[in-house]
Short mmCIF file of the C-alpha atoms (twelve columns), coordinates in Angstrom:
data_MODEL
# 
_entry.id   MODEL 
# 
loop_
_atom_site.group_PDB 
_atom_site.id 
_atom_site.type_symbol 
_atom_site.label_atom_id 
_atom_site.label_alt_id 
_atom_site.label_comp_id 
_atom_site.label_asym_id 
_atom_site.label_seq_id 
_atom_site.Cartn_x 
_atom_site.Cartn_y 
_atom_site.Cartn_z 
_atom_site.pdbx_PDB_model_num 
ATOM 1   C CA . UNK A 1   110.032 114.275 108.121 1 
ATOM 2   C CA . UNK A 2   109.550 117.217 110.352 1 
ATOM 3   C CA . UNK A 3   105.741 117.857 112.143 1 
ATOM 4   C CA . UNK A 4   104.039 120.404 114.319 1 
ATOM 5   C CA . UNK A 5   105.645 118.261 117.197 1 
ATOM 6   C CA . UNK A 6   109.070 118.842 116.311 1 
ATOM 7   C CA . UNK A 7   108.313 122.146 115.397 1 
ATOM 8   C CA . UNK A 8   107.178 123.812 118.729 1 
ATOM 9   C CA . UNK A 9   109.756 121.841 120.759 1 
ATOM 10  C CA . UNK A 10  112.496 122.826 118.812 1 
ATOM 11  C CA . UNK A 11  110.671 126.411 119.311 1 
ATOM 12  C CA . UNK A 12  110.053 126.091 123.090 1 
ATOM 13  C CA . UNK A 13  106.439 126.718 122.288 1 
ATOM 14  C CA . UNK A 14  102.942 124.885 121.947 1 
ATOM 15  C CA . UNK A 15  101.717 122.802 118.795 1 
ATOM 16  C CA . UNK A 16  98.461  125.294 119.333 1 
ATOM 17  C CA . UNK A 17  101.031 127.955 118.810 1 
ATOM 18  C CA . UNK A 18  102.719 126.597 116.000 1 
ATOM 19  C CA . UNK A 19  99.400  125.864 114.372 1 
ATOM 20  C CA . UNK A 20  98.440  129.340 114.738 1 
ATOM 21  C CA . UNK A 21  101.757 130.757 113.178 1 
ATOM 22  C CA . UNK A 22  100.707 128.658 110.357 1 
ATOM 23  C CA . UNK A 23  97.410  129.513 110.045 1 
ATOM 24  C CA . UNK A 24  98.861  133.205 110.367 1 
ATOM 25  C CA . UNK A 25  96.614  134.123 113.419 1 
ATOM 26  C CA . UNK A 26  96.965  137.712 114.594 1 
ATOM 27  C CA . UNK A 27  97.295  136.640 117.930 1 
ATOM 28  C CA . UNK A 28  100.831 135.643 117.942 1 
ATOM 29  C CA . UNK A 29  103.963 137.967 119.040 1 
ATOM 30  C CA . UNK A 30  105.678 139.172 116.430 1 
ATOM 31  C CA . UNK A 31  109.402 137.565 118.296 1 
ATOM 32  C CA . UNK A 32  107.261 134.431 118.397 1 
ATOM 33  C CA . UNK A 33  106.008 133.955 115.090 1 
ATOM 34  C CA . UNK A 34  109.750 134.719 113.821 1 
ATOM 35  C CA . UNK A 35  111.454 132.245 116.025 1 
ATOM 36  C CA . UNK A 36  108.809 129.119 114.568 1 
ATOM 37  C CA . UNK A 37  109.138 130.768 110.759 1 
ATOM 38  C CA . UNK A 38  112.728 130.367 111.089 1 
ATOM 39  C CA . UNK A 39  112.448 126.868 112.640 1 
ATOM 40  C CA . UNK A 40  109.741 125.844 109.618 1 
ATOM 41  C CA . UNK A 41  112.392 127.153 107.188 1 
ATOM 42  C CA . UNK A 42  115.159 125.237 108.667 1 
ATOM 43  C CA . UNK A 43  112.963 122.254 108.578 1 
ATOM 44  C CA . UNK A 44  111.635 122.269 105.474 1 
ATOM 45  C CA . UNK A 45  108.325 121.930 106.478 1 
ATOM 46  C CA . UNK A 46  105.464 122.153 104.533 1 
ATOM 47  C CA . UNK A 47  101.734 122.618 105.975 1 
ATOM 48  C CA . UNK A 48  99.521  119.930 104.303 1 
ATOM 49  C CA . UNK A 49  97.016  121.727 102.543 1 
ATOM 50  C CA . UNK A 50  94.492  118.638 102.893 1 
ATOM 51  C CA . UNK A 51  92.407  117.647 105.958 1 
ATOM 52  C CA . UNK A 52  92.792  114.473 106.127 1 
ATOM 53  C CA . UNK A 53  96.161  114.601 105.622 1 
ATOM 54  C CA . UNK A 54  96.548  116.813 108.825 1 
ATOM 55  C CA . UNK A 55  94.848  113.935 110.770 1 
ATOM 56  C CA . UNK A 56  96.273  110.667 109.402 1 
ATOM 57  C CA . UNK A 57  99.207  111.849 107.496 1 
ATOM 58  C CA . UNK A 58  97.587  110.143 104.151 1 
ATOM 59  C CA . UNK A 59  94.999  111.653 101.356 1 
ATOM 60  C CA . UNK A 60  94.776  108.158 99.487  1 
ATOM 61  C CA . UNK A 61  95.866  109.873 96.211  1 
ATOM 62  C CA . UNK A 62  98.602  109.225 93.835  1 
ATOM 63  C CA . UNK A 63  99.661  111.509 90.772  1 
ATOM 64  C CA . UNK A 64  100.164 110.003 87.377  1 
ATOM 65  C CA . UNK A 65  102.327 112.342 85.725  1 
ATOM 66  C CA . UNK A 66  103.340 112.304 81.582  1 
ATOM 67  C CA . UNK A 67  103.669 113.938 78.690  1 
ATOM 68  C CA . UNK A 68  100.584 112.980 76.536  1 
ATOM 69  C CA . UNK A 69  98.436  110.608 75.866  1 
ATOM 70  C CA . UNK A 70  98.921  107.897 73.454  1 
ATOM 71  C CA . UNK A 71  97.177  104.400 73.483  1 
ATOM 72  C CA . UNK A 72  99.981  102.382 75.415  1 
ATOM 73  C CA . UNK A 73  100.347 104.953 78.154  1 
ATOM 74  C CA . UNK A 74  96.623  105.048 78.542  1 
ATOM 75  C CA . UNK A 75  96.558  101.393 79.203  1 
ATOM 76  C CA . UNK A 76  99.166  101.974 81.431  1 
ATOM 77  C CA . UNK A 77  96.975  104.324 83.304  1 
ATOM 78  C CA . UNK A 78  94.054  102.579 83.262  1 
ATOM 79  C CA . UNK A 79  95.259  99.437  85.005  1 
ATOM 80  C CA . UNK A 80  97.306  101.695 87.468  1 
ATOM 81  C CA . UNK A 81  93.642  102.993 88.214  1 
ATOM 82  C CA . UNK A 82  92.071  99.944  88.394  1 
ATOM 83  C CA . UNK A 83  94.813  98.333  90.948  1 
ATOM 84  C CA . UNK A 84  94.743  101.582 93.157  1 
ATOM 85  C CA . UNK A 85  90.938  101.263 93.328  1 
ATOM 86  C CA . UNK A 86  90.975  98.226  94.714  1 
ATOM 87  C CA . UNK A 87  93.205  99.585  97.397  1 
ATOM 88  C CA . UNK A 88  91.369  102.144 98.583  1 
ATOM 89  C CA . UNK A 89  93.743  104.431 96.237  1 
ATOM 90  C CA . UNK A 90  92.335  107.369 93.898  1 
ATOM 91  C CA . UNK A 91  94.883  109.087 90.777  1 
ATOM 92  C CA . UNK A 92  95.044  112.434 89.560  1 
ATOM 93  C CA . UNK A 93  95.923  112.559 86.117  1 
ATOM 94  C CA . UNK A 94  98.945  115.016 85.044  1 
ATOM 95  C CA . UNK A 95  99.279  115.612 81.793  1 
ATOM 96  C CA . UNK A 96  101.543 118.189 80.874  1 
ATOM 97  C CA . UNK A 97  102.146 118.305 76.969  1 
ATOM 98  C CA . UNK A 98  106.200 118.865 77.782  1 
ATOM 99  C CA . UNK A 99  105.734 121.828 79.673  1 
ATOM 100 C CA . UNK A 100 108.238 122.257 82.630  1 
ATOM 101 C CA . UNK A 101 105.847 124.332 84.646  1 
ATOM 102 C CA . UNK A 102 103.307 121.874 84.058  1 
ATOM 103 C CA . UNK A 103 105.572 118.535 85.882  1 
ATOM 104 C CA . UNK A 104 106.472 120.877 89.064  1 
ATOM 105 C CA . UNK A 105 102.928 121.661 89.799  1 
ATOM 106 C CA . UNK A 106 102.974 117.480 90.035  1 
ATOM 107 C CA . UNK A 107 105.646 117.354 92.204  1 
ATOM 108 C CA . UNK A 108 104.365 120.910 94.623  1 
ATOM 109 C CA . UNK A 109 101.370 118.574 95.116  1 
ATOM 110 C CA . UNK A 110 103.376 116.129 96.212  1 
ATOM 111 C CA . UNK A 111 105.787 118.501 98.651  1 
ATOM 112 C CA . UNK A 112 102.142 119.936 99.782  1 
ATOM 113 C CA . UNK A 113 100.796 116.405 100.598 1 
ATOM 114 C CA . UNK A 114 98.195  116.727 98.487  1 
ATOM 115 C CA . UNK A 115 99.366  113.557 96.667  1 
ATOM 116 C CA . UNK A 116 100.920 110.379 98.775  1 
ATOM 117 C CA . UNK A 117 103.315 109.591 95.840  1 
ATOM 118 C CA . UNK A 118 103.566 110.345 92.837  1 
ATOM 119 C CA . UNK A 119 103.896 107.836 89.166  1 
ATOM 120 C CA . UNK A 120 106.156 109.210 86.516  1 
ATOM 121 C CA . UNK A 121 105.413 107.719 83.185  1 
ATOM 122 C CA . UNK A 122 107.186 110.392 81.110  1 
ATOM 123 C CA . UNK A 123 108.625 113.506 81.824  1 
ATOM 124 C CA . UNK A 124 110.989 116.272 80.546  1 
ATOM 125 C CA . UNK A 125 112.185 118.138 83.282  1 
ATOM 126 C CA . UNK A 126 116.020 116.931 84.664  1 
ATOM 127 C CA . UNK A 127 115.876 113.670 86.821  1 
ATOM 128 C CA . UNK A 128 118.082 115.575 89.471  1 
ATOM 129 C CA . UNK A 129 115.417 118.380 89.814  1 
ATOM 130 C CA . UNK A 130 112.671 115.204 90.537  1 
ATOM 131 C CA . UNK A 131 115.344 113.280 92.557  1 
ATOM 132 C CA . UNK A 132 114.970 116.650 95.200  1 
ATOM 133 C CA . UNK A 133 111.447 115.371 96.019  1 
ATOM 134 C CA . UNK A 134 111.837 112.282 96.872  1 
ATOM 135 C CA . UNK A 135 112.126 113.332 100.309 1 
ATOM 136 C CA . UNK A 136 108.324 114.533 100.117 1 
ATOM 137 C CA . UNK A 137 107.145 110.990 99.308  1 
ATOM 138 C CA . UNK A 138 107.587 108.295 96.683  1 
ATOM 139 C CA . UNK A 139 108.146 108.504 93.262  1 
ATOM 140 C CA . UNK A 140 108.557 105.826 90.824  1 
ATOM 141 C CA . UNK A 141 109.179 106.338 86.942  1 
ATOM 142 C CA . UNK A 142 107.685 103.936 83.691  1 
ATOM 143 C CA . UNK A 143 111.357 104.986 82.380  1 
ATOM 144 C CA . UNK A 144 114.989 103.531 82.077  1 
ATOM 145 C CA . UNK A 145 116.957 104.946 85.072  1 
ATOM 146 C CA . UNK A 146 119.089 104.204 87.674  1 
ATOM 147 C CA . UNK A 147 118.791 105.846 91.349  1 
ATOM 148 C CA . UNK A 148 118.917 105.196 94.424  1 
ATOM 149 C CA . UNK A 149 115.866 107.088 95.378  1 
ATOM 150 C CA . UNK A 150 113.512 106.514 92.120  1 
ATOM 151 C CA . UNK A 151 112.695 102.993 91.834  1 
ATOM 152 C CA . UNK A 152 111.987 102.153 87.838  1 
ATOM 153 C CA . UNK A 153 109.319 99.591  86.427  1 
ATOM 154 C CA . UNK A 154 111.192 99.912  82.993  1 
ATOM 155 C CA . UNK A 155 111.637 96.668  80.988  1 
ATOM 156 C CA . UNK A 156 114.615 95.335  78.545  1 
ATOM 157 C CA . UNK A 157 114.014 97.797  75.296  1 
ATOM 158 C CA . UNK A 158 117.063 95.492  73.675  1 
ATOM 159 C CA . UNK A 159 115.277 92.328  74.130  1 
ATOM 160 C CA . UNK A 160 111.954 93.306  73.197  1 
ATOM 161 C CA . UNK A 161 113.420 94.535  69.615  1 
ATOM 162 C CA . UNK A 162 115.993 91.667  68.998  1 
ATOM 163 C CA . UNK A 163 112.885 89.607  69.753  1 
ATOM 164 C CA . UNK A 164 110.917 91.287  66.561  1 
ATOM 165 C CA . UNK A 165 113.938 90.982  64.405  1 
ATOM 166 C CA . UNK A 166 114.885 87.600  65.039  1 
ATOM 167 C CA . UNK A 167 111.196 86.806  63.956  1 
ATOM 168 C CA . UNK A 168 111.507 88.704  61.000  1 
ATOM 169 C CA . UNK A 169 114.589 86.717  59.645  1 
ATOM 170 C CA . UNK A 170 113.073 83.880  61.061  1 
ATOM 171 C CA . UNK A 171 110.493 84.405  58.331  1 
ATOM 172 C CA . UNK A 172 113.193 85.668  55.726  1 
ATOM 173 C CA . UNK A 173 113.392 89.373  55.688  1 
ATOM 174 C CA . UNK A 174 116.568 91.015  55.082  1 
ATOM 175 C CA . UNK A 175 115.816 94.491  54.043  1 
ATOM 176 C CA . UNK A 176 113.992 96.158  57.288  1 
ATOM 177 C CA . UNK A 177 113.448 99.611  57.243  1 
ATOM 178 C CA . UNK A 178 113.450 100.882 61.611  1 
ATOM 179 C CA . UNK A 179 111.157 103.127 62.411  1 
ATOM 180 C CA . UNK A 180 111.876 104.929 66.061  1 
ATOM 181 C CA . UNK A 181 109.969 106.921 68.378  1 
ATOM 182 C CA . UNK A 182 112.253 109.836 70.471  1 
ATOM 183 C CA . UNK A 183 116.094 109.543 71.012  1 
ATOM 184 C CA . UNK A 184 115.271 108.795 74.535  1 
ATOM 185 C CA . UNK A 185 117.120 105.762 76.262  1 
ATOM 186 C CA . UNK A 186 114.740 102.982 75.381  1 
ATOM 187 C CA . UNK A 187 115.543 104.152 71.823  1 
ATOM 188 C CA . UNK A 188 118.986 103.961 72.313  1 
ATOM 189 C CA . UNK A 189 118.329 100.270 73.450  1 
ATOM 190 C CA . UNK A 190 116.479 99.412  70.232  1 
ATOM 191 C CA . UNK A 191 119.122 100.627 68.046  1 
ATOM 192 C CA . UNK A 192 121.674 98.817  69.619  1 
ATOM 193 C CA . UNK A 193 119.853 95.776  69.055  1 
ATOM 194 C CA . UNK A 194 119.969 96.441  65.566  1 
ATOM 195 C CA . UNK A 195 123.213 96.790  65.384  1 
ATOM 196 C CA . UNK A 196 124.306 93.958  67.013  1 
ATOM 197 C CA . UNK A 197 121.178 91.958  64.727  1 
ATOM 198 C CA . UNK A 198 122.955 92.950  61.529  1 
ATOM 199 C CA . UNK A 199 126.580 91.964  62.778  1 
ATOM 200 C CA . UNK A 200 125.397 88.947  63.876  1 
ATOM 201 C CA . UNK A 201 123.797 87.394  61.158  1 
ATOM 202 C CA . UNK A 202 126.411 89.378  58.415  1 
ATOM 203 C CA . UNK A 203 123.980 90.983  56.978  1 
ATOM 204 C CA . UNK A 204 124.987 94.153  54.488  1 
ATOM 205 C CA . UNK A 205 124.200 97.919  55.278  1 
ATOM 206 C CA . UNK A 206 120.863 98.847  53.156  1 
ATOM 207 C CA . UNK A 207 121.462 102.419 53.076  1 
ATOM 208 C CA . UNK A 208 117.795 103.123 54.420  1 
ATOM 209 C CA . UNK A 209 117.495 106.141 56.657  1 
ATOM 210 C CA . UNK A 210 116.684 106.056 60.452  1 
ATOM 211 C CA . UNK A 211 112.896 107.519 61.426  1 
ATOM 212 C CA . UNK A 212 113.081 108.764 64.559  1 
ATOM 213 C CA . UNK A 213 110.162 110.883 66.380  1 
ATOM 214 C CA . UNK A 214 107.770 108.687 64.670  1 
ATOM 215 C CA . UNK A 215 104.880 107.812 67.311  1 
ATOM 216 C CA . UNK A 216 101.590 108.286 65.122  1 
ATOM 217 C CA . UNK A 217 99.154  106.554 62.495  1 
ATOM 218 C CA . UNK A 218 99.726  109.849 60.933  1 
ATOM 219 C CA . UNK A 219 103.903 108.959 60.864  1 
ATOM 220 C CA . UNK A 220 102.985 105.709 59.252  1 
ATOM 221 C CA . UNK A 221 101.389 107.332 56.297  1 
ATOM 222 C CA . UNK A 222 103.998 109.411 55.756  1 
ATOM 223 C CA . UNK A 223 106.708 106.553 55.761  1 
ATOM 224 C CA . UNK A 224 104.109 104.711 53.831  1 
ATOM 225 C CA . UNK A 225 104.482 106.981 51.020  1 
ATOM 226 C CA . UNK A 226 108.258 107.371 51.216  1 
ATOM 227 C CA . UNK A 227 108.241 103.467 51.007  1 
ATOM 228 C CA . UNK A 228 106.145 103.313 47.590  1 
ATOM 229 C CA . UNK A 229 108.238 106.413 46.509  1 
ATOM 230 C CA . UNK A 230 111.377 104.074 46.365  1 
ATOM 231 C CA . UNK A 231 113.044 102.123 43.930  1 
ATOM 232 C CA . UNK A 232 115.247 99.809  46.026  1 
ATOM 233 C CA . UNK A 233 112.397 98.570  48.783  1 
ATOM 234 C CA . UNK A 234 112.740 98.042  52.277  1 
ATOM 235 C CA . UNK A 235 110.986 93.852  52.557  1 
ATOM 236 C CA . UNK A 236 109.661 94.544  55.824  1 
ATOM 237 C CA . UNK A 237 109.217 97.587  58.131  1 
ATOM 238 C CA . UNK A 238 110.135 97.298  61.795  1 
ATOM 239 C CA . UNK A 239 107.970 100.175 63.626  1 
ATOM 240 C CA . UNK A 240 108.639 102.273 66.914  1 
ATOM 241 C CA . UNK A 241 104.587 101.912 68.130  1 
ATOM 242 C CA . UNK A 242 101.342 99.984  67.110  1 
ATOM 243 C CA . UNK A 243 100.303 103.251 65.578  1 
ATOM 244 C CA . UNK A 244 102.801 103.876 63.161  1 
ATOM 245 C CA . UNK A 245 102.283 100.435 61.563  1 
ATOM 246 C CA . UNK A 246 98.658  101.182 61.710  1 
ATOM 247 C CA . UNK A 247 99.535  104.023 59.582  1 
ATOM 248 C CA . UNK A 248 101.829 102.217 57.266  1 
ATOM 249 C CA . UNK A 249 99.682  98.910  56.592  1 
ATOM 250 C CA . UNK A 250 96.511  101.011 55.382  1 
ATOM 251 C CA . UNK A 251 98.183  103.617 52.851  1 
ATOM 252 C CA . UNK A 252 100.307 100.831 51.726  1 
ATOM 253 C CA . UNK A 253 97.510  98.636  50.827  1 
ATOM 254 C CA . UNK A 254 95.302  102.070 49.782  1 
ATOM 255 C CA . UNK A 255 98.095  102.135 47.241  1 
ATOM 256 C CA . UNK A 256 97.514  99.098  45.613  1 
ATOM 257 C CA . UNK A 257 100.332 96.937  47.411  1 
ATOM 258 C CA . UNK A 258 100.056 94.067  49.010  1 
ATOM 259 C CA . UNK A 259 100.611 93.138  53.079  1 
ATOM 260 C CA . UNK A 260 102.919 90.857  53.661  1 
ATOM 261 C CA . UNK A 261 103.363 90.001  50.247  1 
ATOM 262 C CA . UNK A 262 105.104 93.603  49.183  1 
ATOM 263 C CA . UNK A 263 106.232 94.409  52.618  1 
ATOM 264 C CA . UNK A 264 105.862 92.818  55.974  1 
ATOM 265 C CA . UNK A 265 105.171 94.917  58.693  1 
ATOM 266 C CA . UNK A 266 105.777 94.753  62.175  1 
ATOM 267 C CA . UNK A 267 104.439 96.523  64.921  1 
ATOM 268 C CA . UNK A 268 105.072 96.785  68.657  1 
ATOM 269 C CA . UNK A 269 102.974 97.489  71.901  1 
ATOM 270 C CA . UNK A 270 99.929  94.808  71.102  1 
ATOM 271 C CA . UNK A 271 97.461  97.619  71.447  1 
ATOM 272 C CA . UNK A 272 93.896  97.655  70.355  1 
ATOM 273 C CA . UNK A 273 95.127  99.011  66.660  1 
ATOM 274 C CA . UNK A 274 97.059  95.744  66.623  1 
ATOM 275 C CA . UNK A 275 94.071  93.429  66.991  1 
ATOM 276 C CA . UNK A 276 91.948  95.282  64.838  1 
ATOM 277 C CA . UNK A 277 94.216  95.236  61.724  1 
ATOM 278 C CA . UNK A 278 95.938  92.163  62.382  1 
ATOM 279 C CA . UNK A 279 99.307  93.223  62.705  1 
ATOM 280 C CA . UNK A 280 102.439 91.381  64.209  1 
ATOM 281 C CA . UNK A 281 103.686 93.014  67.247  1 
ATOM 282 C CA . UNK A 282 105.490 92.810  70.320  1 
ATOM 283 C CA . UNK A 283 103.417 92.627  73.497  1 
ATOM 284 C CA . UNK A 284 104.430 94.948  75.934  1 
ATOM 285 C CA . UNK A 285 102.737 93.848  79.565  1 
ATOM 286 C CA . UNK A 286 101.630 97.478  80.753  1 
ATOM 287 C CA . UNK A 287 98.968  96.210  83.202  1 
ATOM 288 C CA . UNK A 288 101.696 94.350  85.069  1 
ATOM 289 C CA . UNK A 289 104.295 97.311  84.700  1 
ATOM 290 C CA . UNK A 290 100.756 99.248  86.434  1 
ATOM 291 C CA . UNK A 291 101.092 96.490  89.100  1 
ATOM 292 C CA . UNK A 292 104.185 96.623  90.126  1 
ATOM 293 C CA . UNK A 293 104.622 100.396 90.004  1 
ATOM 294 C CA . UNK A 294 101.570 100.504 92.179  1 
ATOM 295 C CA . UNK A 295 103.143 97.732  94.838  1 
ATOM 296 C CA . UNK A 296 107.067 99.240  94.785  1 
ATOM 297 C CA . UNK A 297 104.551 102.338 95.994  1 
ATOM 298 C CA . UNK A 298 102.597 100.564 99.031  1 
ATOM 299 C CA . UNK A 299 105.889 99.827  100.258 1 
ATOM 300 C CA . UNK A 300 107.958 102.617 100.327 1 
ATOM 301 C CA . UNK A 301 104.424 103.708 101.933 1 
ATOM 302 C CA . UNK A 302 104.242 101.083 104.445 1 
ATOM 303 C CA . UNK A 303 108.556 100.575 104.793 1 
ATOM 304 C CA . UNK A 304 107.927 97.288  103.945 1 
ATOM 305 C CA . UNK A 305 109.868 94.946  101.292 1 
ATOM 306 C CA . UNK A 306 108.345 94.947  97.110  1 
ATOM 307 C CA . UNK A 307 108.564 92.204  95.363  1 
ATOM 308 C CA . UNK A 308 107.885 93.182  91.541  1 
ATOM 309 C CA . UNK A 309 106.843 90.485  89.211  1 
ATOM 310 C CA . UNK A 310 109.623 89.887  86.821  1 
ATOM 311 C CA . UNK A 311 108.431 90.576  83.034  1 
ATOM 312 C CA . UNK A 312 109.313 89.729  79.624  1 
ATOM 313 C CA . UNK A 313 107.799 90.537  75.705  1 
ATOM 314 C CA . UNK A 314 106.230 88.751  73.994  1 
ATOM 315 C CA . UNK A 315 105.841 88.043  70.085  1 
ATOM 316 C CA . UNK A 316 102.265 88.122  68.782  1 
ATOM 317 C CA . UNK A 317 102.099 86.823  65.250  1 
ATOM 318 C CA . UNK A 318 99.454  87.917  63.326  1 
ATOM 319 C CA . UNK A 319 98.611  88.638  59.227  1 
ATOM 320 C CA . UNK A 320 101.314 91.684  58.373  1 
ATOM 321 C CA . UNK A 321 104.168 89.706  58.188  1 
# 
């Protein structure tokens, strides 16, 4: 990565004089102050912004960058916080609602150096456009993806699910009614292992619709209520987050139906929600997805070999089901 150094040989000048083009002192010549513009161009420098970063080349910052905040993510973030702490490491929180604008003012502050590297949970803007600043520092993603440049902490979406449906015939449901989050890859993942659940154990097509975009208690209510609405019953609901079966359990039983006697319900995530209502779920190990993000960091920082803990789901059998 270019520096001051490189800059004013390459210029045939000083590094005082190449700090002062920067700095845009007056008492440059004007031939001068072209000739080390044209070289900062070339290079694709950037001036760091930050003090410290002039002096040791580090601010001790990472950027967390998604899309909003739901309860998984924010455990996600707070054990990322927690590990950095302990290194010395501070976060700055992006949250950007979806907005495009929003994820390159993330990844500015990490061309600027005003972030060492930079955590992407979830984003929307194209993975080529992020790919381009990888050269700026490291970034590593919470989603599916495969690159040579972005390092993912993602884990096996297929398992996870085929993992909550096995259980679920395990404990004789046939009927189940899949609730999904976005179309995204991971979602992808789960349907296939739906799919390939039904072929293998022959069972018949029950006609139930697909939710997709379905990420909130509020979701679950709304299912919920399609649920009682119908004649032919789903015998168990497989859900997309913790939330959503949140959501479904209590207007279900509101209704006057019984959990799991009516309906089994499954969630997934093992959030606090989970706990609280005792709902079957699918543990998903954030904190050590937070570790290892944090370590394949420190050593694309350092140039130095990761070696990420390997992790699996894990059922949690509670009352719903």
């Amino acid at each position: 990565m270019a520096n001051i150094q490189e800059i004013a040989r390459l210029a045939g000048v000083s590094t005082a004089t190449v700090s002062r083009v920067i700095n845009r002192h007056p008492y440059v010549s004007d031939l001068t102050r072209e000739k080390v513009l044209n070289i900062i161009e070339q290079l694709d420098y950037v001036p760091n912004s930050n003090a410290k970063s002039l002096k040791n080349g580090a601010t001790k910052v990472i950027g967390v960058m998604g899309v909003t905040y739901n309860p998984l993510l924010m455990s996600l973030v707070r054990s990322f916080h927690m590990i950095s702490q302990k290194y010395g490491f501070n976060i700055m929180l992006f949250m950007t609602d979806g907005d495009r604008d929003k994820e390159l003012v993330a990844l500015e502050m990490l061309r600027s150096k005003q972030v060492d590297a930079l955590l992407c949970l979830v984003r929307t803007i194209e993975w080529d456009i992020i790919e381009s600043y990888t050269k700026y520092g490291p970034i590593v993603t919470w989603q599916r993806l495969t690159s040579d440049t972005i390092p993912s902490v993602f884990m096996d979406q297929y398992q996870g699910y085929t993992l909550g449906l096995e259980y679920l015939y395990a404990r004789g449901y046939r009927k189940i009614l899949n609730v999904y989050s976005s179309k995204g890859q991971n979602t992808l993942e789960r349907i296939r292992a739906y799919e390939d659940f039904v072929q293998k154990h022959g069972l018949k097509n029950t006609g139930f619709p697909q939710f997709h975009n379905k990420v909130t208690i509020h979701d679950g209510e709304e299912i919920a209520r399609w649920w009682i609405e119908q004649t032919d019953k789903p015998d168990a609901i497989s859900c997309s987050t913790d939330e959503v079966a949140a959501g479904i359990l209590t207007e279900i039983q509101r209704s006057g139906f019984s959990v799991p006697d009516d309906v089994g319900i499954m969630g997934f995530d093992n959030t606090d929600s989970a706990h609280l209502l005792d709902l079957t779920t699918i543990h998903y190990p954030v904190d050590k997805q937070a570790e290892n993000a944090f370590n394949i960091i420190m050593s694309m920082l350092e140039n130095s070999a990761s070696n990420p803990h390997p992790l699996q789901f894990r059922l949690i059998e509670r009352k719903s089901t």
